[in-house]
N, C-alpha and C positions, 0 to 999 in steps of 0.2 A: 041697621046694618051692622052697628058693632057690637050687637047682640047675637046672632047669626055668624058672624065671627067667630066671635069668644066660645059660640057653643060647639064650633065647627072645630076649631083647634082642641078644645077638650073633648072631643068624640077623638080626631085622630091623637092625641095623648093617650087617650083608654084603650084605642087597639094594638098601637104599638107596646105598652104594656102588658097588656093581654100577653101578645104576639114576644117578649119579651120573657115573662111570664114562662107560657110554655116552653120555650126552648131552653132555658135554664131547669124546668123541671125533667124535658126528656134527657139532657146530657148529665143530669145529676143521676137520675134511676134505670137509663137506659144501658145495658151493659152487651154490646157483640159478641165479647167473646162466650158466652153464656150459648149463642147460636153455632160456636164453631162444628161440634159434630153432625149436626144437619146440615150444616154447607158442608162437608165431607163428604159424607152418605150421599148427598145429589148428584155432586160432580160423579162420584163411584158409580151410582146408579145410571147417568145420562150419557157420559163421557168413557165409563172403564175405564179411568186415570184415577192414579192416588193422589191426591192432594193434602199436604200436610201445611198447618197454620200453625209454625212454632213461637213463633211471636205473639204478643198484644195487638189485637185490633181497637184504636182509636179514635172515635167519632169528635170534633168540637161544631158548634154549630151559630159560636157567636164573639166576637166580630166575624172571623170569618165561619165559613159550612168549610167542611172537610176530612180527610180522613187519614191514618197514618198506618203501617203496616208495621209487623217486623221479620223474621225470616221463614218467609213462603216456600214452598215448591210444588213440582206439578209432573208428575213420574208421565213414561210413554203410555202408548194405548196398551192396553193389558200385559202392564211390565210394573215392577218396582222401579227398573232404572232411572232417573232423572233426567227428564225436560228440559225443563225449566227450571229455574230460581232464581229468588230476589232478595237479597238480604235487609234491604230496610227501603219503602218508600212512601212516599207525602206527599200529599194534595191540597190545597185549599183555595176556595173561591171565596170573595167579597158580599155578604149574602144583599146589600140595601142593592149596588149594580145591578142585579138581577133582574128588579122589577122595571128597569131602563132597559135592558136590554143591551146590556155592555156585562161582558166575562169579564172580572178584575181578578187573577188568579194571585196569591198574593207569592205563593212559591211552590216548582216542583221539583222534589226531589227524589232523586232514586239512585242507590248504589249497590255495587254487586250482581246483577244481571248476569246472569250464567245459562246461553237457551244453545242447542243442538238442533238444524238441524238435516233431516237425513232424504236424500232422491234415493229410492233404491232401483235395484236392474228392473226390477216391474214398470217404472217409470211413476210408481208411487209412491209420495211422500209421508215424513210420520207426522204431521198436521193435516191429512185428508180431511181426519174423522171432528176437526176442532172447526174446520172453516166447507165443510161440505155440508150440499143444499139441505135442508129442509124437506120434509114429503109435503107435496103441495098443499094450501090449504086456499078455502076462499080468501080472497081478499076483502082485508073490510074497506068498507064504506071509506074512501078521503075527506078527510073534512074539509068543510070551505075554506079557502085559502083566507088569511088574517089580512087584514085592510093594511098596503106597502104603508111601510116606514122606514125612519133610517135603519141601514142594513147594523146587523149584530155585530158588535165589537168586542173587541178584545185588549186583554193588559194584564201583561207576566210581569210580576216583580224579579221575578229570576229564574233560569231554569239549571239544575246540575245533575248532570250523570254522570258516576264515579266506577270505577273498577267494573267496567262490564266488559261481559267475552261474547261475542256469536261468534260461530262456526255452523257452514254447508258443507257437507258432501256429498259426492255423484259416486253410485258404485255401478254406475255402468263405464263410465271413464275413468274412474281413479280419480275423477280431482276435487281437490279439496282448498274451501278458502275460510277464513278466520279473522275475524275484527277482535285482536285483545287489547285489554288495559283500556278501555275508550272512556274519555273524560269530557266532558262538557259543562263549562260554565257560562253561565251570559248575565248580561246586567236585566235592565228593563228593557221587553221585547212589547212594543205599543205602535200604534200607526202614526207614520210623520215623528219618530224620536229615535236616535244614533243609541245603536245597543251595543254595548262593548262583546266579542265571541271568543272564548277562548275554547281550541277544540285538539285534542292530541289522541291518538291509535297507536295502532303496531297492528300494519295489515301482513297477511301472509296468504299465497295459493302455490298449489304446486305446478296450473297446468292454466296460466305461463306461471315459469317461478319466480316469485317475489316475496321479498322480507324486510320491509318497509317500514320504520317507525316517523310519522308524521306529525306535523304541530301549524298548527292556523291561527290566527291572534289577528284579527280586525277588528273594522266598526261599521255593522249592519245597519242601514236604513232604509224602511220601507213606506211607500204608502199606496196600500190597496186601491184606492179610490180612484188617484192615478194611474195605478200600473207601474209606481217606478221604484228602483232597487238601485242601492248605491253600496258600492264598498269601496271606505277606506282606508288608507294606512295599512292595509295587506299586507302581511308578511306570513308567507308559508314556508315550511322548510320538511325538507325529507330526507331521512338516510337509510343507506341497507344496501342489498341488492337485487338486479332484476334482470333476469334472463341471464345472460352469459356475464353483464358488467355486476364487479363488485367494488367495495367503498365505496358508492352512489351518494350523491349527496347534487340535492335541486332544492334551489330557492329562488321565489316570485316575491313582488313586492309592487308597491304603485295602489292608483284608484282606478273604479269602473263602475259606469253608471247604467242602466238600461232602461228606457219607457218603453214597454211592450207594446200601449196601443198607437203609438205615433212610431214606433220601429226606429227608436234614433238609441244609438249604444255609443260611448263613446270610453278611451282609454288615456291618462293621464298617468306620466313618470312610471313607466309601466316597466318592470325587468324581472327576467325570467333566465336563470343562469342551471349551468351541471356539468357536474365533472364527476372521475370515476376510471376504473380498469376496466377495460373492457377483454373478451377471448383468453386464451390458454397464455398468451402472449404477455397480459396484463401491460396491453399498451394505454396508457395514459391519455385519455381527452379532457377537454374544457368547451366548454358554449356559451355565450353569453346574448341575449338579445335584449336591448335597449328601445321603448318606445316612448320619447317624450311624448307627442300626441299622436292621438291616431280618433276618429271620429263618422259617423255611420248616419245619416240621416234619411231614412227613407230609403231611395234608391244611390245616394248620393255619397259618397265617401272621400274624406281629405287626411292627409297624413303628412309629418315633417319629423328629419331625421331617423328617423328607421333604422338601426343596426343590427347585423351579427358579427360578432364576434366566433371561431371558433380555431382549438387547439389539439393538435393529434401528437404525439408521442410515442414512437414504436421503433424497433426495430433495424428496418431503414432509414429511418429518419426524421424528423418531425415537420409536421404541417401548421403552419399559421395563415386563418383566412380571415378577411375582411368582407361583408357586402354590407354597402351602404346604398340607399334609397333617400334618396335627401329629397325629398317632391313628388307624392303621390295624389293624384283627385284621379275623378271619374266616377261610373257612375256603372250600373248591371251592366248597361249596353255596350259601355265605353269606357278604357281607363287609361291613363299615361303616367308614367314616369320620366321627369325628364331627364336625369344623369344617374342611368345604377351605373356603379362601380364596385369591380371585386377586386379585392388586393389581395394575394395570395404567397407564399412563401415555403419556399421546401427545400430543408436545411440535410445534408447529407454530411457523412464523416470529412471529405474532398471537395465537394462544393456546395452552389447554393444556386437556389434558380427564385427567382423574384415573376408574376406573373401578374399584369394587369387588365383586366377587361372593362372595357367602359360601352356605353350604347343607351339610348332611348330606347323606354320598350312600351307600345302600346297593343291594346287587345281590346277583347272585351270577356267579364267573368262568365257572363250568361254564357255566350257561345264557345268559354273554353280556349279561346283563341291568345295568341302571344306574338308579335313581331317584334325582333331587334335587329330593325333594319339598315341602322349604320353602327355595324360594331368591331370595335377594334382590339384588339391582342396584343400587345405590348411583352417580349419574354426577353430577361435579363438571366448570364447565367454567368457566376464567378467559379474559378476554381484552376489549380495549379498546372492541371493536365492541360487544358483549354488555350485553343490560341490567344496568344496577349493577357491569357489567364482572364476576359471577359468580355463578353458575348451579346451585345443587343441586336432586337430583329422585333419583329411587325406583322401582324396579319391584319386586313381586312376584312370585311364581306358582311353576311347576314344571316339571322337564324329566325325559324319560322315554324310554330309548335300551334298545332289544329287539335286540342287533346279529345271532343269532342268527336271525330271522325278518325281520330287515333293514329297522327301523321304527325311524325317531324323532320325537317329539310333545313340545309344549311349551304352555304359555300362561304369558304376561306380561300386566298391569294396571299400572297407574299414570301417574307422572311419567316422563317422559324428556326432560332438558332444558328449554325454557318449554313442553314439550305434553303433553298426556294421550292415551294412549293405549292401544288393547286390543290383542292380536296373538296370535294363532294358528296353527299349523305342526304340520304331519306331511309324514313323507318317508317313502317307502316303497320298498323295492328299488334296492340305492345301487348294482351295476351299470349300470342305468338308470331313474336316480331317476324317481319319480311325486312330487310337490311339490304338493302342499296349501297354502293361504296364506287369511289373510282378517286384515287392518289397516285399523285403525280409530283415527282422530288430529283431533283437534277441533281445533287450530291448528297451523303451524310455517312458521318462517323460516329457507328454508337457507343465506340467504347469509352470513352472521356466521360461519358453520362452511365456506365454502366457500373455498380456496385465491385468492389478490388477483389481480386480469387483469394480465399485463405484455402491455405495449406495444411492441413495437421496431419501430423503423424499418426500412422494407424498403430493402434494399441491394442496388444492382446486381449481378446475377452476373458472373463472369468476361469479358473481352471474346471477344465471338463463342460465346460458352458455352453450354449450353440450364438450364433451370431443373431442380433436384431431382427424379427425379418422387415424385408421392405414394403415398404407401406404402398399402396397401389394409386392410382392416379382415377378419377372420376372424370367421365364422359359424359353423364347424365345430359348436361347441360347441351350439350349436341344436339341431341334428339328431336327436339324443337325447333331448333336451326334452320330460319329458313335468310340465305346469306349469295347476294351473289356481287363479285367487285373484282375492282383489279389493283393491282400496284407495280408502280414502276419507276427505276431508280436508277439515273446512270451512273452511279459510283457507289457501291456501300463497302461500310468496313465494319466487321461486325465480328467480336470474339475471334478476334485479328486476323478475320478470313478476307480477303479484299477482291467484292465480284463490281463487272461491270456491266452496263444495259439490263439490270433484272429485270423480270418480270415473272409476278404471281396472281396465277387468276384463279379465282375459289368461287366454289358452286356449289352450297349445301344446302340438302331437305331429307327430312324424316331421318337422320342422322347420318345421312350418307355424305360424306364431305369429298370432292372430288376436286382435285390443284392440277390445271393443264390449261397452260405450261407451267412448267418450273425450269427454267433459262437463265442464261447468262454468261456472259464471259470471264474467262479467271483463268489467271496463272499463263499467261500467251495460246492458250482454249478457249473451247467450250461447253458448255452443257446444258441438255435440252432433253426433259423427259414429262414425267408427270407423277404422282403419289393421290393414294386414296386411304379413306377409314371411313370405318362402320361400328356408330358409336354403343348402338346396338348388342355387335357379336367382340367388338375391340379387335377388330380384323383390320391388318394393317397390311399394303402395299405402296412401291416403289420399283418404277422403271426409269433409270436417265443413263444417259451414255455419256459419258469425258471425252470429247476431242481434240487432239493435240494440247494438251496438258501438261506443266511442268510439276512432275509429283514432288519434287524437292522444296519449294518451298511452300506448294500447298502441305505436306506432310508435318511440315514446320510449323505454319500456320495455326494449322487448324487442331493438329493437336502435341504438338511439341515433340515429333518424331523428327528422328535422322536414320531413316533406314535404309533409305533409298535414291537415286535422284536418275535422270533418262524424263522422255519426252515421248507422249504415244497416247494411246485410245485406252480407257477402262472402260466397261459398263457392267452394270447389275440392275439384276429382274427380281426381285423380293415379295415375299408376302413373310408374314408374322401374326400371329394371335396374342394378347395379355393384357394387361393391366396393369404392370412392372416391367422397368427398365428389363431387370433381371430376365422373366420371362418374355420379353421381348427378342433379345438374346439368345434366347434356346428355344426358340422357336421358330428361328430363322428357314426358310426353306426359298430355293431358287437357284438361281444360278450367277455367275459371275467370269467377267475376262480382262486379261490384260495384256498391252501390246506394248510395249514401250522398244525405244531404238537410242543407243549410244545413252549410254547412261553407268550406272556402278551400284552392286550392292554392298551397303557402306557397313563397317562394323569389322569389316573380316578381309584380309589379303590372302585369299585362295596362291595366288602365283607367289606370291612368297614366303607361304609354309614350304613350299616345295624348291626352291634355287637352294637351298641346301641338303638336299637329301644325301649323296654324297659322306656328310660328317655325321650323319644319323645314327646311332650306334644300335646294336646287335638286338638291344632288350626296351628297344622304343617300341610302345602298342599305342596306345590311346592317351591321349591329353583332351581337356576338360580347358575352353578358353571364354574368357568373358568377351563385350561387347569393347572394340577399342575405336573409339571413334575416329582416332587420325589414320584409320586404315581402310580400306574398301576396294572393289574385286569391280575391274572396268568391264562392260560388256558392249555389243554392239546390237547385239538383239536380245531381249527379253518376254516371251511368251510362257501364259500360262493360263488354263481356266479350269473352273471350280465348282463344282457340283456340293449344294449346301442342301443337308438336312437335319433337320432340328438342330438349330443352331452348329452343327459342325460342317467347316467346307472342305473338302475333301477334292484334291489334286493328284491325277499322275499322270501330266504331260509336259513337267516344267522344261522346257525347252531355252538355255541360255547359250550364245556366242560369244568368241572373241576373238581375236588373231590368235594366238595363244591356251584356248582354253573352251570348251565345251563342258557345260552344266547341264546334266537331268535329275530327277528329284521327282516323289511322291510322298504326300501325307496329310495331317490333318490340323486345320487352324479351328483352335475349338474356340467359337468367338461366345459362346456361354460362359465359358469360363473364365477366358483372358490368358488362354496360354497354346500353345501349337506343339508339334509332335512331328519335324519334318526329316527326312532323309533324303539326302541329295549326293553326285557322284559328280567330280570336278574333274574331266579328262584331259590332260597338258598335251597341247601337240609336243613340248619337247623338253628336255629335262635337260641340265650341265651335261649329260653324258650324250645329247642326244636323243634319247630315249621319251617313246610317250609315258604317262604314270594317269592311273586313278586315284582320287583320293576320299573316302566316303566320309560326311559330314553329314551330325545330326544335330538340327535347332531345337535346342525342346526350351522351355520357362515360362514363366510369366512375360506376358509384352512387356514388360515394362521391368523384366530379371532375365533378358536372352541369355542359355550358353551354347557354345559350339565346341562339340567333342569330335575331334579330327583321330580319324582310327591312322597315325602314321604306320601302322604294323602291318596293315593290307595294302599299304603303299610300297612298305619297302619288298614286301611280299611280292607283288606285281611287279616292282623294276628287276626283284632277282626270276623271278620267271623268264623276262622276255632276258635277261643274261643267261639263264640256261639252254633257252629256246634256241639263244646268238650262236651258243657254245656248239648244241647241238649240230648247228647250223653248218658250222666251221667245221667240227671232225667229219660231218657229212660228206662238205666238198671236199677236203684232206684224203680222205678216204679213198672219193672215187677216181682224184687227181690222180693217187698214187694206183690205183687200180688202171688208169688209163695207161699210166705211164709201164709198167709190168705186164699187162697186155700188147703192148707197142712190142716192148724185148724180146719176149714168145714169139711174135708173130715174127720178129725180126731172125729169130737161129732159127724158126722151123724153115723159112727158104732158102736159108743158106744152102 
């Protein structure tokens, strides 16, 4: 036997020497690059690609088989341009593994990687001709399949890829995406053994836009056999920008495991944070999600403590929110949560409103379904305006989300700030929602909550320059629109207009938005009509009438006039087309009236430019008077109505009373442009002397720059008329007195 041995071990010492033998004699006389212009000429001939081998080709073939390059490339199909290129790469496998049936690669390297490449409008790419079929041929013969054994393994002592660029592009869409600078290092990549990964890019594409440099640094373990993958100690990080947010910067950390054939995944110390500018605005966010565990078995999942954090920055104001999930199980069919709570905060210049919501929420994932069926709404709001300067209130009720049949319903009760309220909602079909609504609010004040008016001064544009234009207002979102609800309020104060019993009811589909009624009481009135748009043509209309109304301190109210004050009926019938305030404006057409009774137009004392005509001297024509607010002209009736086309209204029936004084007047309020052009005649039943007088007045300016040019010259004109008129009057009867009297004497000596 240890003959047989001894002879059996000197036979495999002779082949492995042999075998030892040879492959020191092929890598000593065997030389590649000796073959490089026939590998040229090939690829030339089979490919139409140039291929250029400017490096050394390296063969070793002991300890390990391998090979090593240096700088390659590989031009398009019948082009010199360049492909491809590789500036230097290495291969080598373990050669005794081999015959086990285990890859022990010992190391791959490759750096410099530069590959292009291209979709064109054809829909064909320039790698057709490199990965396209074959002209069929027979297929051979399969050979018998080799008697199972254990399956083929593997073992990387390291792999690096260094300075490498890919780039796509589509020139049927324009876009274009790009992996540069990409580096990859790892340790040993083997089954069942923790591989160190370190991996960093700088991605970029135009269509979405992003520009992105990223870095990965964990520890990979895997084992096939199982099916299970493990990462831990994660930490990824990314900066750049994407889409409209710029200084983007997201980082993830934590472990996660997966068994694929048992389907249990589970996450541990898991965080996942971003922040960034977002829009033209460069409003400022933060995110932060926390998942100490969270765990997947089968159909079965559990989870504890659960956070997001997130943070808004802009403009208005900033947002701080909280949700926590502290108790998550269930399973496909069935899930609960027992306490989420959102904490929420939103910080204003003047106040602050705090917002808590708490509830059980159960469902199930399969069917899409969500109930939070005791949830409550907690609203704190501080702030100087604010009664007692701080405000707590309460809603209850419950919220009910079917995403699967594409339904969600809700109802809230209670406080909401100083008001009580009822509120109701369903949404149905959220490609294009159907919106249900009906609110119900017994008082509220929204100016306390409402952002402070700034003022600025208007400043000259440029010299010779044209003004900004205005930007137009988007309806798109209408069109869609399918909305139907009500709202009703017995008290609002709003942009310190203060109505009572409102009520708006809205009905809109395919963009046609139709409000009727549009009601309420205001100002010891009322008013009750209805408004439409057409988001389609931007066709706007409005029909309401004011009954018994006090214009004075609605006029005050609502836009900080004193023009006016009387008590009586307005109404207007409008339509308008645009897209802009502006052209809204000038495109006004319809009609308008007004009734008012015992009232004054304020600014101007008609009767007492005239109590002194009298001291008026000889070379008074025309004065030019501004707005004087401690003065105004009483009436007892004031009618007028108003025929508007393209934004101009146009009057000539101005009809005003007084004991004292009758007013007519025609002209034009150009409400495009914010200024009027009126002419009116102030009739005095009596003047110091007795005497009636006219007195012609014209409004012309800016709303908001009234003047009044009082012509006293056709005044004094007019009272010296009816003095000549008087005069005449007088030598008349003078005349005929004395003519009666001279006739009387005649007649009296011709009887004598």
């Amino acid at each position: 036997m240890n003959k047989y041995l001894k002879y059996g071990l000197w036979s495999i010492a002779v082949v492995v020497a042999v075998a030892a033998g040879m492959i020191v004699y092929i890598a000593a006389t065997f030389d590649p690059n000796a073959y490089k212009p026939q590998i040229i000429q090939a690829v030339k001939d089979s490919k139409h690609r140039t291929l250029k081998l400017d490096g050394d080709i390296k063969l070793h073939f002991f300890p390990s088989i391998g090979a090593s390059l240096g700088k390659v490339s590989l031009s398009e199909f019948e082009s010199e341009q360049e492909f491809i290129s590789v500036d230097s790469a290495s291969v080598s496998l373990k050669l005794l593994p081999l015959l086990a049936r285990q890859i022990v690669v010992d190391e791959v390297d490759v750096s410099g990687v530069k590959a292009q490449l291209v979709k064109y409008k054809n829909g064909k790419t320039n790698i057709d001709d490199l990965i396209g079929k074959e002209e069929a041929t027979p297929a051979a013969p399969t050979p018998p399949a080799a008697a199972s054994g254990a399956p083929m393994q593997f073992d990387i002592a390291s792999v690096q890829v260094a300075k490498t660029d890919l780039s796509y592009s589509d020139e049927a869409t324009g876009a274009s995406y790009s992996v540069k600078d990409l580096n990859l290092k790892t340790g040993r990549i083997a089954n069942d053994t923790p591989s160190k990964i370190d991996f960093s890019a700088h991605l970029q594409s135009s269509k979405p836009k992003l520009d992105i440099v990223a870095q990965i640094k964990t520890t990979l373990t895997f084992d096939l056999e199982k099916n299970l993958f493990q990462v831990q100690g994660l930490d990824m990080q990314a900066n750049g920008n994407a889409l409209d947010i710029t200084d983007l910067h997201v980082q993830a950390g934590g472990d996660a495991s997966a068994r694929v054939a048992t389907k249990e995944y589970s996450m541990k110390k898991f965080t996942l944070s971003a922040s960034g500018a977002k829009g033209k605005s460069k409003d400022k966010f933060e995110a932060k999600l926390d998942v100490p565990e969270l765990s997947l078995a089968k159909d079965k999942f559990t989870g504890n403590g659960v956070t997001l954090n997130a943070k808004l920055d802009g403009a208005p104001g900033s947002i701080v929110a909280v949700l926590e999930l502290p108790g998550i199980e269930g399973n496909a069919s069935s899930f609960k949560v027992s306490a989420m709570v959102l904490d929420a905060e939103l910080k204003q210049p003047d106040q602050t409103f705090k917002l808590k919501l708490t509830s059980p929420v159960t469902g199930s994932i399969e069917a899409q379904q969500f109930n939070l069926s005791d949830l409550t709404l907690a609203v704190n709001a501080t702030g100087d305006k604010l009664p007692g300067k701080s405000i707590n209130s309460q809603l209850k009720g419950s919220f009910q989300a079917d995403l699967g049949r594409q339904s969600i319903q809700g109802n809230l009760a209670g406080g909401l700030l100083q008001s009580q309220i009822k509120a109701k909602l369903a949404v149905n079909n959220f490609n294009v929602p159907m919106i249900r609504y009906d609110l119900e609010v017994d008082q509220f004040d929204a100016d306390p909550y409402l952002p402070p008016k700034t003022v600025t001064a208007k400043e000259p544009g440029p010299a010779g320059g044209k003004a900004e234009p205005e930007q137009p207002f988007d309806l798109s979102a209408l069109k869609t629109l399918n909305v139907e609800g009500s709202v009703r309020i017995g008290s609002l104060k709003a942009a310190n207009v203060k109505v009572a019993q409102l009520r708006v009811d809205v009905k809109a589909r395919n963009g046609q938005v139709n409000i009727a009624p549009l009601s309420a009481k205001l100002y010891q009135g009322s008013i009750d009509g209805k408004a439409s748009l057409n988001a389609a043509s931007y066709d706007f209309a409005i029909n309401e009438k004011l009954t018994g109304v006090d214009v004075a301190p609605l006029l005050k109210d609502a836009a900080d006039l004193d023009l006016a004050e009387g008590r009586g009926n307005i109404s207007f019938d409008l339509t308008t087309h645009g897209n802009t305030v502006g052209g809204l404006k000038k495109a006004l057409n319809g009609k308008a009236s007004v009734d008012l009774a015992n009232g004054a137009i304020k600014g101007i004392n008609l009767e007492k430019l005239v109590q002194g005509i009298q001291s008026l001297g000889k070379d008074t024509r025309m004065q030019t008077l501004g707005v004087d607010k401690s003065e105004k002209t009483p009436f007892n009736e004031f009618k007028a109505t108003f025929k508007i086309r393209n934004g101009v209204a146009h009057n000539d029936d101005l009809a005003v009373k007084s004991t004292v004084l009758r007013v007519t007047g025609k002209g034009d309020i150009d409400i495009g442009h914010d200024n009027l052009d009126y002419n009116a005649k102030a009739i005095f039943a009596k003047t110091e002397q007795g005497k009636t007088a006219t007195l012609p007045v014209n409004v012309s300016g800016a709303f908001d720059n009234l003047k009044f040019k009082v012509d006293y010259g056709a005044l004094i004109a007019d009272v010296a008329r009816q003095k000549i008129d008087e005069k005449k009057e007088q030598v008349k009867e003078e005349a005929k007195t004395k003519l009666q009297e001279e006739l009387k004497k005649g007649l009296k000596g011709l009887f004598k």
